[in-house]
PDBQT receptor file of N, H, CA, C and O in Angstrom, charges set to zero:
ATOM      1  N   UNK A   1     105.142-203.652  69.535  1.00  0.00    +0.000 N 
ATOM      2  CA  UNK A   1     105.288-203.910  68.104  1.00  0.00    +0.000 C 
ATOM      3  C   UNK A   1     103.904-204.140  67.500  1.00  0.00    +0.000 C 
ATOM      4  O   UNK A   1     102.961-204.720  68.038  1.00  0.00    +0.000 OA
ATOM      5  N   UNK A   2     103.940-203.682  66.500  1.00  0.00    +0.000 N 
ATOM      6  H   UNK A   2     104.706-203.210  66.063  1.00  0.00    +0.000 HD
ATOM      7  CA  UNK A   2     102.889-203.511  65.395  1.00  0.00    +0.000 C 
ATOM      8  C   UNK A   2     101.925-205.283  65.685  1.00  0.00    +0.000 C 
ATOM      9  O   UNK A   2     102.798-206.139  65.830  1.00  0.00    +0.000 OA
ATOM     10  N   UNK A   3     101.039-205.679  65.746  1.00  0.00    +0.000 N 
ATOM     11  H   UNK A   3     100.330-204.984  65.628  1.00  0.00    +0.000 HD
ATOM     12  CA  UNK A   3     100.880-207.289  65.184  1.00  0.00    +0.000 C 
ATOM     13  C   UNK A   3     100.368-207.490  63.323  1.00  0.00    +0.000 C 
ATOM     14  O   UNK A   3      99.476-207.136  62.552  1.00  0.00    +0.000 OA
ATOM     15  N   UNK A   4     101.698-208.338  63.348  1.00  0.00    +0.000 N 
ATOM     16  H   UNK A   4     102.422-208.626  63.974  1.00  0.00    +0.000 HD
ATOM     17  CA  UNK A   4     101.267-208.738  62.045  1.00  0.00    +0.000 C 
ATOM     18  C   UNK A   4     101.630-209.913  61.797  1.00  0.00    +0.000 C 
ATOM     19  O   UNK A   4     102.492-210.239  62.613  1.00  0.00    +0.000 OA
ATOM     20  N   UNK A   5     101.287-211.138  60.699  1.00  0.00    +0.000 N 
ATOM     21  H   UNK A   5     100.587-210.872  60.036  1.00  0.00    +0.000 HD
ATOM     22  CA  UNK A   5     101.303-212.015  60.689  1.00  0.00    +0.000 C 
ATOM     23  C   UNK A   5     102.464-212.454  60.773  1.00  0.00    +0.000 C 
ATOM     24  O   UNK A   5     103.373-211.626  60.731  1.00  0.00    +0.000 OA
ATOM     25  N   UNK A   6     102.742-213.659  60.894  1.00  0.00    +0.000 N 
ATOM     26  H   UNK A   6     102.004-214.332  60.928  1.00  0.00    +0.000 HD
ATOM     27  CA  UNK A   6     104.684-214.013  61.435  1.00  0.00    +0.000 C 
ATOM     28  C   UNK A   6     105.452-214.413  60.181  1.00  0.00    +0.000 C 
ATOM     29  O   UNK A   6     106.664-214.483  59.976  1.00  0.00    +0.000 OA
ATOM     30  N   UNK A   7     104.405-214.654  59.407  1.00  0.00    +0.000 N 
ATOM     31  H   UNK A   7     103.421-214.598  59.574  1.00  0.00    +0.000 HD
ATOM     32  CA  UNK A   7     105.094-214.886  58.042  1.00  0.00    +0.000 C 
ATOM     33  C   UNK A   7     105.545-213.973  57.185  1.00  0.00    +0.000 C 
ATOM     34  O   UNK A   7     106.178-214.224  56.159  1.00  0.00    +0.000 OA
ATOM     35  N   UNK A   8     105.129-212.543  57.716  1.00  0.00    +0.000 N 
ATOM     36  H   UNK A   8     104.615-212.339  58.550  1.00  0.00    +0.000 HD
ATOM     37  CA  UNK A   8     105.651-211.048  56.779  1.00  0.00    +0.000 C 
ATOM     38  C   UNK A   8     106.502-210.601  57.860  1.00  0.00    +0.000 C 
ATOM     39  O   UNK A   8     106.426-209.394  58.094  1.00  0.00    +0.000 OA
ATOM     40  N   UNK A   9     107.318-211.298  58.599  1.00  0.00    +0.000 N 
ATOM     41  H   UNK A   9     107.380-212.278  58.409  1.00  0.00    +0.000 HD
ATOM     42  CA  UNK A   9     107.883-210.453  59.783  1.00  0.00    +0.000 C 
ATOM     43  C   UNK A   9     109.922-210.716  59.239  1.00  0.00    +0.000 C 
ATOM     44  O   UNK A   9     110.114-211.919  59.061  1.00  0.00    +0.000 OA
ATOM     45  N   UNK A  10     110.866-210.105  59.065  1.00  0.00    +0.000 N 
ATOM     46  H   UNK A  10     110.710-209.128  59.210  1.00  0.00    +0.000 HD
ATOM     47  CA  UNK A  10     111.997-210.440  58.947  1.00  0.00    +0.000 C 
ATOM     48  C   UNK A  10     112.462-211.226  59.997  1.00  0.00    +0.000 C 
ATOM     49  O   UNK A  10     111.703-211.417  60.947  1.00  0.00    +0.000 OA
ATOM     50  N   UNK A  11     113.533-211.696  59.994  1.00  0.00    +0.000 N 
ATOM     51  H   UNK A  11     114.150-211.540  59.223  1.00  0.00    +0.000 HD
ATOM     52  CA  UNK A  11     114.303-212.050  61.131  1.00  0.00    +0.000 C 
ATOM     53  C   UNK A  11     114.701-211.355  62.699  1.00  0.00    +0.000 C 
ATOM     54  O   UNK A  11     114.912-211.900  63.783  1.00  0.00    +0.000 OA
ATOM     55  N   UNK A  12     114.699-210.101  62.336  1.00  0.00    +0.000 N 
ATOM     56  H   UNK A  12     114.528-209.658  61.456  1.00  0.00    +0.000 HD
ATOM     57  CA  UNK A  12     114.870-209.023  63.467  1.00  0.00    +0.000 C 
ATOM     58  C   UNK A  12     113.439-208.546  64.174  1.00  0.00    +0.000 C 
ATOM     59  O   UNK A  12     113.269-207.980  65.254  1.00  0.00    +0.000 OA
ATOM     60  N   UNK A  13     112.655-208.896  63.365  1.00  0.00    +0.000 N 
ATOM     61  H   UNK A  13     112.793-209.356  62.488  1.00  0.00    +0.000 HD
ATOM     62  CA  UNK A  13     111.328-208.468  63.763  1.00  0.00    +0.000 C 
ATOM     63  C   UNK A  13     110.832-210.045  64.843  1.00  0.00    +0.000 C 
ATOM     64  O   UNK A  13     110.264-210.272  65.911  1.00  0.00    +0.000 OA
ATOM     65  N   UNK A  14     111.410-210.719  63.853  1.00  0.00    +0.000 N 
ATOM     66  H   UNK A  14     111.872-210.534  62.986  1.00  0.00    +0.000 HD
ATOM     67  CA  UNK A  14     110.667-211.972  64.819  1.00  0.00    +0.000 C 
ATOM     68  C   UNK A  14     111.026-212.128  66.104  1.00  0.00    +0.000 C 
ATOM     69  O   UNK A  14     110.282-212.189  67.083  1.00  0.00    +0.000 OA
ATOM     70  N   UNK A  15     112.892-212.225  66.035  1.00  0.00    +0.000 N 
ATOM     71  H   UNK A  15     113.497-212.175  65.240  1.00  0.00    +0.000 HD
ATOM     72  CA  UNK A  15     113.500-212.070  67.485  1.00  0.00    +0.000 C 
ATOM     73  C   UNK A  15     112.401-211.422  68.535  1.00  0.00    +0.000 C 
ATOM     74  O   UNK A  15     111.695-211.919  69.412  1.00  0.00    +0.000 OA
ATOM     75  N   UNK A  16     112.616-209.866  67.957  1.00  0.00    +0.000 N 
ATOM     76  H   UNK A  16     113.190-209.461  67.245  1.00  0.00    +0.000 HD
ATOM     77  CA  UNK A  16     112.428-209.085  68.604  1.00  0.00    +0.000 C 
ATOM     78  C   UNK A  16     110.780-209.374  69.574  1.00  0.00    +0.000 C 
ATOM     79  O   UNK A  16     110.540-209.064  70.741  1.00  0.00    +0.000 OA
ATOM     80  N   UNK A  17     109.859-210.077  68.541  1.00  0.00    +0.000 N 
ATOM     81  H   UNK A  17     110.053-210.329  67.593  1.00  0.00    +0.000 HD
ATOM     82  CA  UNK A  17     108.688-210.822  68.985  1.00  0.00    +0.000 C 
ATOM     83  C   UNK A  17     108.478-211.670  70.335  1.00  0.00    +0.000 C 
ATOM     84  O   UNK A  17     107.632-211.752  71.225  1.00  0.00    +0.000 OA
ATOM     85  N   UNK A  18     109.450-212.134  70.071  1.00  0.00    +0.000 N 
ATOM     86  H   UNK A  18     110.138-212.068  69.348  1.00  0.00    +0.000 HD
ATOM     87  CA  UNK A  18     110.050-213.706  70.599  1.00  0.00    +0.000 C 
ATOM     88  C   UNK A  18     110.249-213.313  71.940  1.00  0.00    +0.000 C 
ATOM     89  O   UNK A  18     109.664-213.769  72.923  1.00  0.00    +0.000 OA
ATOM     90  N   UNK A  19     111.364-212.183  71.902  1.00  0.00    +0.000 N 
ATOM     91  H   UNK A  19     111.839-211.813  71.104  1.00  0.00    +0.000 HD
ATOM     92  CA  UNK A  19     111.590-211.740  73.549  1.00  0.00    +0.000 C 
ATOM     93  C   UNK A  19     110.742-210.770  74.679  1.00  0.00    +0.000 C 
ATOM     94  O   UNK A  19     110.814-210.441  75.863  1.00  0.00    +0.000 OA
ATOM     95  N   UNK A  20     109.860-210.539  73.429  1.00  0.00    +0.000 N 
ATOM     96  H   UNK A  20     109.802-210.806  72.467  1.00  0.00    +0.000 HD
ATOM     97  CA  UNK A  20     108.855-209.849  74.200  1.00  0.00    +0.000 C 
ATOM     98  C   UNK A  20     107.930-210.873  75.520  1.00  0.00    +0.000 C 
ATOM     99  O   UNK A  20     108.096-212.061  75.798  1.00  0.00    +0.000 OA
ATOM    100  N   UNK A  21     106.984-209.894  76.109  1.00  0.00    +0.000 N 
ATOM    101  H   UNK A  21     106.850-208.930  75.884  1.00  0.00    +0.000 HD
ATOM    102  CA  UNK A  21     105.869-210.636  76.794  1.00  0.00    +0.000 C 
ATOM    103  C   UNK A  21     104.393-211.317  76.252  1.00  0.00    +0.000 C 
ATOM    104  O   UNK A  21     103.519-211.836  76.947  1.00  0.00    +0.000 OA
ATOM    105  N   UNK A  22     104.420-211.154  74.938  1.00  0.00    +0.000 N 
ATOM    106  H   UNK A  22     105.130-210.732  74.374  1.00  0.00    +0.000 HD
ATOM    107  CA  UNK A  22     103.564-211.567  73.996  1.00  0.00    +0.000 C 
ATOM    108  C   UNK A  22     103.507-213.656  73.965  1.00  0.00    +0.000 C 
ATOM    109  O   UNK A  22     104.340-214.542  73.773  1.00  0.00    +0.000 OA
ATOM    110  N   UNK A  23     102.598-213.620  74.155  1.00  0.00    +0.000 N 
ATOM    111  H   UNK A  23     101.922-212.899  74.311  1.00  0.00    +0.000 HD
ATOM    112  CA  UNK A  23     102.404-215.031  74.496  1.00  0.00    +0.000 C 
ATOM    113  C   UNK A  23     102.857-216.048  73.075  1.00  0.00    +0.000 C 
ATOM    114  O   UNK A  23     103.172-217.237  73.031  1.00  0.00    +0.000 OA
ATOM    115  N   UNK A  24     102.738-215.074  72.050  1.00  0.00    +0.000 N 
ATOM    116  H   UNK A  24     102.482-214.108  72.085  1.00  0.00    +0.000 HD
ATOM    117  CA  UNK A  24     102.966-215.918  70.563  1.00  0.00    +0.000 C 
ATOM    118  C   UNK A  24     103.620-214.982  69.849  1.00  0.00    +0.000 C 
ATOM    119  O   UNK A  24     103.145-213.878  69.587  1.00  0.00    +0.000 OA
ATOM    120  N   UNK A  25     105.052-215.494  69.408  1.00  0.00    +0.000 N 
ATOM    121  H   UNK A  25     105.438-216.392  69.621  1.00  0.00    +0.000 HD
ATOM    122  CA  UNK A  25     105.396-216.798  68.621  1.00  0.00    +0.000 C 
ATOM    123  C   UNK A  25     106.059-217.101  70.146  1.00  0.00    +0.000 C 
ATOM    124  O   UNK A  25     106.709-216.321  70.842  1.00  0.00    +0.000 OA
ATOM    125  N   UNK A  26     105.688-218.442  70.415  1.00  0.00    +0.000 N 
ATOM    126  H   UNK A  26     105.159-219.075  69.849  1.00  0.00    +0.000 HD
ATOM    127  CA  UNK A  26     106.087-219.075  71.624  1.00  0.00    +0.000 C 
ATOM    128  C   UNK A  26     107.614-220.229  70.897  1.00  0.00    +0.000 C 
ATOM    129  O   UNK A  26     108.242-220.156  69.841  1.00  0.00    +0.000 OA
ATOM    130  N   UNK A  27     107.697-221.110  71.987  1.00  0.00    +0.000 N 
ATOM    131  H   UNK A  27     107.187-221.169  72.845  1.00  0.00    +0.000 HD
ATOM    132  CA  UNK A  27     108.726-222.320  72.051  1.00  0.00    +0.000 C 
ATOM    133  C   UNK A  27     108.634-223.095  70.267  1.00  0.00    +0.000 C 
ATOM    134  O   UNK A  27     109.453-223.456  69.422  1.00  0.00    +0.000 OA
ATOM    135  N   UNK A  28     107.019-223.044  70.408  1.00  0.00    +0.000 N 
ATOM    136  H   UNK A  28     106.353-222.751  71.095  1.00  0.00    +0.000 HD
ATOM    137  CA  UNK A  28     107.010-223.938  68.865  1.00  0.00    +0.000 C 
ATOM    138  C   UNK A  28     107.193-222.883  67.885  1.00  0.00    +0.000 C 
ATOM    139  O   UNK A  28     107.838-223.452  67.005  1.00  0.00    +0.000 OA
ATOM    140  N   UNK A  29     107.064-222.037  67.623  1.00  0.00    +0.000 N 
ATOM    141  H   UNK A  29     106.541-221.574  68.339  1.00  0.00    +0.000 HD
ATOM    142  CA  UNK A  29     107.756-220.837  66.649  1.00  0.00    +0.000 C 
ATOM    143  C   UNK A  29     109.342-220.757  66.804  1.00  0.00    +0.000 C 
ATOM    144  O   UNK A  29     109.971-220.913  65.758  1.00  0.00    +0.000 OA
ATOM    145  N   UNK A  30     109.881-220.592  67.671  1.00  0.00    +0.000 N 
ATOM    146  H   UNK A  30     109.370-220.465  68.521  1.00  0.00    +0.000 HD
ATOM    147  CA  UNK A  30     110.788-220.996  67.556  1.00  0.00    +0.000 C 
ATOM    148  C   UNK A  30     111.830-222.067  66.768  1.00  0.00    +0.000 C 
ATOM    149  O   UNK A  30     112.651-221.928  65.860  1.00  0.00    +0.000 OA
ATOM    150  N   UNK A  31     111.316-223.345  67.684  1.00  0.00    +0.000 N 
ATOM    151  H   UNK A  31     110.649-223.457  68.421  1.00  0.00    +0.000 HD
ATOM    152  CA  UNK A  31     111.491-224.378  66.710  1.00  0.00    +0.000 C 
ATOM    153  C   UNK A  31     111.645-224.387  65.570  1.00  0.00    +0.000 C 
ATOM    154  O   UNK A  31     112.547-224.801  64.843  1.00  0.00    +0.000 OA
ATOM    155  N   UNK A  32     110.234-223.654  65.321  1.00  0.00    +0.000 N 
ATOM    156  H   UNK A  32     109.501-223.318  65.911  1.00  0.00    +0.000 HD
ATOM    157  CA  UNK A  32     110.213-224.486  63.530  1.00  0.00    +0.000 C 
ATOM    158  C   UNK A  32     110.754-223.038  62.938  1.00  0.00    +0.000 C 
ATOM    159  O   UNK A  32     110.236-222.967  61.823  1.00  0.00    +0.000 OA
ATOM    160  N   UNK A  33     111.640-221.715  63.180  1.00  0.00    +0.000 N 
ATOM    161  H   UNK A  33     112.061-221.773  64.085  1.00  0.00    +0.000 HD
ATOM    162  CA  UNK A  33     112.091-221.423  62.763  1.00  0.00    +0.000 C 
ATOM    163  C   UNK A  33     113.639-222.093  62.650  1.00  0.00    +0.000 C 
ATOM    164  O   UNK A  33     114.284-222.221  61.610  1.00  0.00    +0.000 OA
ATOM    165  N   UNK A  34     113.917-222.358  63.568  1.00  0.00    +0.000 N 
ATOM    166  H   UNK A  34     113.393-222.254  64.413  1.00  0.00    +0.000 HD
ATOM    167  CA  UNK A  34     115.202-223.551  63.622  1.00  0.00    +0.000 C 
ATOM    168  C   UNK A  34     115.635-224.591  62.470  1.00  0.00    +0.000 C 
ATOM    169  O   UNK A  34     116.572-224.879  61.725  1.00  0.00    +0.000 OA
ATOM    170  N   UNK A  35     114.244-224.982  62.846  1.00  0.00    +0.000 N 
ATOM    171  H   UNK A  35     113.483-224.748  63.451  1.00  0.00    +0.000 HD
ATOM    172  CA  UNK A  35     113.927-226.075  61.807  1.00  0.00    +0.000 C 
ATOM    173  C   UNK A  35     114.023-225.664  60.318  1.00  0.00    +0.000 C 
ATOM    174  O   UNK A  35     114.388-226.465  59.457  1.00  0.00    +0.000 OA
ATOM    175  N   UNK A  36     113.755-224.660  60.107  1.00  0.00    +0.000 N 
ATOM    176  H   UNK A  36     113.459-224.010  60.806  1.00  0.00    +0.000 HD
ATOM    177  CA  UNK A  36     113.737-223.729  58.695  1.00  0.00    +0.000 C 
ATOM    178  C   UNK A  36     115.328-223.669  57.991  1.00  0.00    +0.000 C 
ATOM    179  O   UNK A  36     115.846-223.976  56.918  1.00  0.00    +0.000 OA
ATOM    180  N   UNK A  37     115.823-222.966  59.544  1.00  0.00    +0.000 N 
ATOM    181  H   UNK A  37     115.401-222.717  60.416  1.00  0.00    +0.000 HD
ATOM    182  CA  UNK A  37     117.317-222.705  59.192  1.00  0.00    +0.000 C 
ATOM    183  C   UNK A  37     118.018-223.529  58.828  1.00  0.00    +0.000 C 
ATOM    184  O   UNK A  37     118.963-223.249  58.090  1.00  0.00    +0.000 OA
ATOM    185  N   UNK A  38     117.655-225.379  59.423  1.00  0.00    +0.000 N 
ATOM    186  H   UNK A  38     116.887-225.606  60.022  1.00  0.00    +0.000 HD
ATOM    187  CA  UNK A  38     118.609-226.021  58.986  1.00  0.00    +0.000 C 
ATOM    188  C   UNK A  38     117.857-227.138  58.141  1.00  0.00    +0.000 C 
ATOM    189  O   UNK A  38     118.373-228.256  58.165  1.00  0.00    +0.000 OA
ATOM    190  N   UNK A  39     116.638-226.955  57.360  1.00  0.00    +0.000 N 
ATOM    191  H   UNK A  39     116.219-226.047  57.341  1.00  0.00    +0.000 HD
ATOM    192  CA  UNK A  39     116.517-227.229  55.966  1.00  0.00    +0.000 C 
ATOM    193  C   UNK A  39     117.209-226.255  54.829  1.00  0.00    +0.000 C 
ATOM    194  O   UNK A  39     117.339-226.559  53.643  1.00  0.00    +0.000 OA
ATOM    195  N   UNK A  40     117.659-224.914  55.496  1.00  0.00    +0.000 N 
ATOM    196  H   UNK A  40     117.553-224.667  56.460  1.00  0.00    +0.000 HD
ATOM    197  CA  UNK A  40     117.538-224.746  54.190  1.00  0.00    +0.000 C 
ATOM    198  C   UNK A  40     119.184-224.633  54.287  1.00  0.00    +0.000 C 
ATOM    199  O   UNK A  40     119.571-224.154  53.222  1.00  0.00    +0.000 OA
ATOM    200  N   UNK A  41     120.321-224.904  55.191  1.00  0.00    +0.000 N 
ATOM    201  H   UNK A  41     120.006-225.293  56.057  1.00  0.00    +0.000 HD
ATOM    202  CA  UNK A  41     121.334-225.224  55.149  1.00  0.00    +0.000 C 
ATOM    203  C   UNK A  41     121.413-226.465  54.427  1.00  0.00    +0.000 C 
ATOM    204  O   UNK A  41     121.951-226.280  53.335  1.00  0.00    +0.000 OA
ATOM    205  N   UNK A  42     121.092-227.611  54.616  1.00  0.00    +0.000 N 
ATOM    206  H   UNK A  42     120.654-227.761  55.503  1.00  0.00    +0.000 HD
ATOM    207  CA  UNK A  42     120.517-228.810  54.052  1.00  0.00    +0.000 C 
ATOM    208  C   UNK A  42     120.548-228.302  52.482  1.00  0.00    +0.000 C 
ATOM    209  O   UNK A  42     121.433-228.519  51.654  1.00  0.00    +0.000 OA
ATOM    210  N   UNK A  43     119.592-227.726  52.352  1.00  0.00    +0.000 N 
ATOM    211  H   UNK A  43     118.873-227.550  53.024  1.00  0.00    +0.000 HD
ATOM    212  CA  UNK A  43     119.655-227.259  50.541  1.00  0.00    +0.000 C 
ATOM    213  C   UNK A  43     120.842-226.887  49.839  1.00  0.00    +0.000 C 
ATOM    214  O   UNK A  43     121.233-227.155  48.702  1.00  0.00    +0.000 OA
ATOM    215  N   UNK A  44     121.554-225.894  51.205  1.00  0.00    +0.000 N 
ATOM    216  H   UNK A  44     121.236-225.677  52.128  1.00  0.00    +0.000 HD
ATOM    217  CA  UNK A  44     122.594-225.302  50.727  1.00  0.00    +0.000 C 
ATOM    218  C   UNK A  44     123.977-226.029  50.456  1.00  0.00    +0.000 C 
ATOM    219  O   UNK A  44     124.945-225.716  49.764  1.00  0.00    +0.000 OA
ATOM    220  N   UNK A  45     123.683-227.188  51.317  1.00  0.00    +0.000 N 
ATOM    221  H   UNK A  45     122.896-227.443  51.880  1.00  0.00    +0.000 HD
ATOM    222  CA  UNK A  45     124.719-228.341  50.922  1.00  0.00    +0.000 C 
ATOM    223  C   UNK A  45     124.536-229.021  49.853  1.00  0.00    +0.000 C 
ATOM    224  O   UNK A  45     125.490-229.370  49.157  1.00  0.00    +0.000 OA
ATOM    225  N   UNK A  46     123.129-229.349  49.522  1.00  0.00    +0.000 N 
ATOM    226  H   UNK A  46     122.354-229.065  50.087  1.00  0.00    +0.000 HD
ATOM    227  CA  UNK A  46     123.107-230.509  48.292  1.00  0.00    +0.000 C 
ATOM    228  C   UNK A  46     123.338-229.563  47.012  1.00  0.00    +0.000 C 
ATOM    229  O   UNK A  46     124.011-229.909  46.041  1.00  0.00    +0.000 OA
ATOM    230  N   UNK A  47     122.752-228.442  47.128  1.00  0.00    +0.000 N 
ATOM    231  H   UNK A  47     122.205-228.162  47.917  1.00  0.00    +0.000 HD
ATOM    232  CA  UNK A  47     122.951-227.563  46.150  1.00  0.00    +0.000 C 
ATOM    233  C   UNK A  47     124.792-227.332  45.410  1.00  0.00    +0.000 C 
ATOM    234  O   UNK A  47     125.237-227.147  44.277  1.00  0.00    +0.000 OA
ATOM    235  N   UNK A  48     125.420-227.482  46.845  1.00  0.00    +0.000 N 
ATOM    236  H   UNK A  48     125.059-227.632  47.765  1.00  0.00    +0.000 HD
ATOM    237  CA  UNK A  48     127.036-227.290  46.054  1.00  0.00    +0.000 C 
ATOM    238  C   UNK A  48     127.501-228.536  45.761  1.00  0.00    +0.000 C 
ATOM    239  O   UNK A  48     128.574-228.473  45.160  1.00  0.00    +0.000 OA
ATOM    240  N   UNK A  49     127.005-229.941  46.004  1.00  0.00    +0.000 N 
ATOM    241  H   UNK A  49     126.133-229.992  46.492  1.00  0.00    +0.000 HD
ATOM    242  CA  UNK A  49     127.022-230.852  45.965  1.00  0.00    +0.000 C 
ATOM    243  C   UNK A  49     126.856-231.645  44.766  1.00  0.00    +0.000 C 
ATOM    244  O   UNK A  49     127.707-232.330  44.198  1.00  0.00    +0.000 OA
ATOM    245  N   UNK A  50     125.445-231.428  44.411  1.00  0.00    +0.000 N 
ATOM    246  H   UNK A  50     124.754-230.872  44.872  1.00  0.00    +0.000 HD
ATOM    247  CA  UNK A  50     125.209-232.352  43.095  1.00  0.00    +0.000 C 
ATOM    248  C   UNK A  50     125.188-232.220  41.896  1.00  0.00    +0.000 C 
ATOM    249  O   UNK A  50     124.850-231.102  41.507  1.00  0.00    +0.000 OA
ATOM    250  N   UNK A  51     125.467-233.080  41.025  1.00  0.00    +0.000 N 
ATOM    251  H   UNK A  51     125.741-233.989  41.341  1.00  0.00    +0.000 HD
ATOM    252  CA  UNK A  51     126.126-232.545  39.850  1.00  0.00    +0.000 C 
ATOM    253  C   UNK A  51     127.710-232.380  39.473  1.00  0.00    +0.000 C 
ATOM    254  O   UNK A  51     128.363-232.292  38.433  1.00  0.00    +0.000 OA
ATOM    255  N   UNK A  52     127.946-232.384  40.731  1.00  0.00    +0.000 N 
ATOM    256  H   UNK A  52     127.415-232.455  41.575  1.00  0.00    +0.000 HD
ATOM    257  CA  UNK A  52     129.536-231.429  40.516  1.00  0.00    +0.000 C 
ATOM    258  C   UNK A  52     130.728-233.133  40.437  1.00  0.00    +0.000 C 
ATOM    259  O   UNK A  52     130.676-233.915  41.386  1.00  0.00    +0.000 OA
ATOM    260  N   UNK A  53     131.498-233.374  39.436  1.00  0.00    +0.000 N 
ATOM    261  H   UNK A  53     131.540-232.738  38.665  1.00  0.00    +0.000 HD
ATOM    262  CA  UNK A  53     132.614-233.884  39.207  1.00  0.00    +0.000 C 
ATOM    263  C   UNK A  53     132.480-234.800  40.191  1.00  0.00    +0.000 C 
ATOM    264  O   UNK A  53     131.861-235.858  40.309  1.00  0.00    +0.000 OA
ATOM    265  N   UNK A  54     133.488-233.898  41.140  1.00  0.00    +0.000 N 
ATOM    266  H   UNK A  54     133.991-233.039  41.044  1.00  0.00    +0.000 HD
ATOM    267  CA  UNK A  54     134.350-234.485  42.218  1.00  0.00    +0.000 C 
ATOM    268  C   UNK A  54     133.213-235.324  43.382  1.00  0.00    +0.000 C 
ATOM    269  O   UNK A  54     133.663-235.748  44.447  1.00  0.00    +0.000 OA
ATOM    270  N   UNK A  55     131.936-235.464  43.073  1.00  0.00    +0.000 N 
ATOM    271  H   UNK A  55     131.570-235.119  42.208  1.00  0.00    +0.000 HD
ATOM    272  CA  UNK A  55     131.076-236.400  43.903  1.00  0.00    +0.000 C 
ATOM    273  C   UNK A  55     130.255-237.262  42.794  1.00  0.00    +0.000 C 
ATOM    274  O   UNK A  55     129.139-237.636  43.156  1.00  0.00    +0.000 OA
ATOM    275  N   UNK A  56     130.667-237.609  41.519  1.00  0.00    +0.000 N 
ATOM    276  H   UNK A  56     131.573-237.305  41.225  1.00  0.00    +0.000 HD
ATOM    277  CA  UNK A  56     130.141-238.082  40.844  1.00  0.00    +0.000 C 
ATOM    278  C   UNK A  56     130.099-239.624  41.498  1.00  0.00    +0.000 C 
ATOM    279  O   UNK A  56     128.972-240.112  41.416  1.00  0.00    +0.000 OA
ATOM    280  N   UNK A  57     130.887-240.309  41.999  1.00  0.00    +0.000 N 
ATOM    281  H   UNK A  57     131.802-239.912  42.066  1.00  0.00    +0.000 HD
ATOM    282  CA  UNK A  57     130.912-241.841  42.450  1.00  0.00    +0.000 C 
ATOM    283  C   UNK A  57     129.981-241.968  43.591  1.00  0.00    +0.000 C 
ATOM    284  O   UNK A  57     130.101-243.066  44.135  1.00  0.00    +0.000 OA
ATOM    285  N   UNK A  58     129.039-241.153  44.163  1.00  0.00    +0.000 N 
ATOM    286  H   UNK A  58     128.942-240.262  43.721  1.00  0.00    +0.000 HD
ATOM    287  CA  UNK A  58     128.677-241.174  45.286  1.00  0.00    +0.000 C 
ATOM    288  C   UNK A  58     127.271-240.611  44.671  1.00  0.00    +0.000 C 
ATOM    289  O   UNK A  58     126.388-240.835  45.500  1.00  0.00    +0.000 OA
ATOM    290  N   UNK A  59     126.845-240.077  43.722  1.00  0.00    +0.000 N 
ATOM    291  H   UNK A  59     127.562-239.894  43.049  1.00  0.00    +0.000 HD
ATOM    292  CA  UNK A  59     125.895-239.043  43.249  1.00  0.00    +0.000 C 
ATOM    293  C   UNK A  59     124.554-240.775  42.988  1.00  0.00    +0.000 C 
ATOM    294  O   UNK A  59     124.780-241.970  42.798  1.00  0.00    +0.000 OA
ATOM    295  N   UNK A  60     123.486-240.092  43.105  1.00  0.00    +0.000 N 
ATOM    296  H   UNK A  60     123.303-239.121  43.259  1.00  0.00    +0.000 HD
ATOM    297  CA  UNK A  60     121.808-241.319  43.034  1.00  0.00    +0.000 C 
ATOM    298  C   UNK A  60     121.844-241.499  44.604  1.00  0.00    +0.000 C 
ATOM    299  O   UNK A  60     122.679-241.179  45.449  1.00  0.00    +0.000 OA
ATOM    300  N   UNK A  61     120.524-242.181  44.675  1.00  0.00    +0.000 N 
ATOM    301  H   UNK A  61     119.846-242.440  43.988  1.00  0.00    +0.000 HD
ATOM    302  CA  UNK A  61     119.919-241.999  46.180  1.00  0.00    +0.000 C 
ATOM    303  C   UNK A  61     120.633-243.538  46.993  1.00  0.00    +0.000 C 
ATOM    304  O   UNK A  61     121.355-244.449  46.587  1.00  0.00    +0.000 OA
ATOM    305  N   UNK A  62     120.208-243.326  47.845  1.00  0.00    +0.000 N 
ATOM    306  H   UNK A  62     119.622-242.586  48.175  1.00  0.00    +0.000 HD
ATOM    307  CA  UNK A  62     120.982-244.171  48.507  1.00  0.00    +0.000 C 
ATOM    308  C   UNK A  62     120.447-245.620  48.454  1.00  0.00    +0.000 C 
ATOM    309  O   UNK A  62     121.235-246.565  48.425  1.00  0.00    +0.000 OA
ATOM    310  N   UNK A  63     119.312-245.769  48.443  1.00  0.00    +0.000 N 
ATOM    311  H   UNK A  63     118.672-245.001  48.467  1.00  0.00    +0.000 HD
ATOM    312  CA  UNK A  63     118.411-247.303  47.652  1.00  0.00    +0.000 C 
ATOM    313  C   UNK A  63     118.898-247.598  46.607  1.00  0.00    +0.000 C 
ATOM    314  O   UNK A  63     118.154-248.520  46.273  1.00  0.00    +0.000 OA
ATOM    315  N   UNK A  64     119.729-247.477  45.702  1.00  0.00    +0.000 N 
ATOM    316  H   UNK A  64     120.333-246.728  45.974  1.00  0.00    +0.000 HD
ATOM    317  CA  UNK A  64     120.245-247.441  44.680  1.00  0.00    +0.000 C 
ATOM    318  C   UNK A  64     122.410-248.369  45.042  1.00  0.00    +0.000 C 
ATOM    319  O   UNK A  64     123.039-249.260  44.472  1.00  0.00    +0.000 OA
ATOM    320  N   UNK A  65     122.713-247.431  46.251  1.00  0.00    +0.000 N 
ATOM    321  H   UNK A  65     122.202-246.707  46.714  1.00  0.00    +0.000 HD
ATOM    322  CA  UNK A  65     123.824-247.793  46.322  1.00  0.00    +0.000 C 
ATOM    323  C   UNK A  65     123.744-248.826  47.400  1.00  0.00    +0.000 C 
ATOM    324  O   UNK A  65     124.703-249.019  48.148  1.00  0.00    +0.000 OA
ATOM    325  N   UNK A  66     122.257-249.716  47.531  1.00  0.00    +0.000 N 
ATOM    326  H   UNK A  66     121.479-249.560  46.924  1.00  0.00    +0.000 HD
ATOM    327  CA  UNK A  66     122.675-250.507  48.307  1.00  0.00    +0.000 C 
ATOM    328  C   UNK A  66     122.514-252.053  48.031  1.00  0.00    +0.000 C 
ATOM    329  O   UNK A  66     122.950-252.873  48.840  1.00  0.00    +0.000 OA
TER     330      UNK A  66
């Protein structure tokens, strides 16, 4: 595969990186793609979350509800 930086690479490209014999993107690339996935699940929860009605009694930070 081509080398190019890991930050212009899709998802299929990275895998595909990953399983190679190429020493990098190693264990910590990994990770912090992981880590990516479940910030931005995280987003994707507060995002349907706040604002909305039905969580209004629960809605402000939590220093607040204590």
């Amino acid at each position: 595969m081509e080398k190019k930086n890991l930050m212009d690479l899709n998802c299929r490209q990275f895998i595909m990186l990953l399983s190679s014999n190429d020493p990098v993107p190693g264990g910590g690339g990994a990770a912090a793609f992981g880590g990516a996935l479940g910030a931005a699940l995280a987003n994707m929860v507060s995002s349907l979350t706040v604002g909305k009605q039905k969580y209004a009694d629960v809605h402000g930070s939590g220093a607040e509800r204590c």
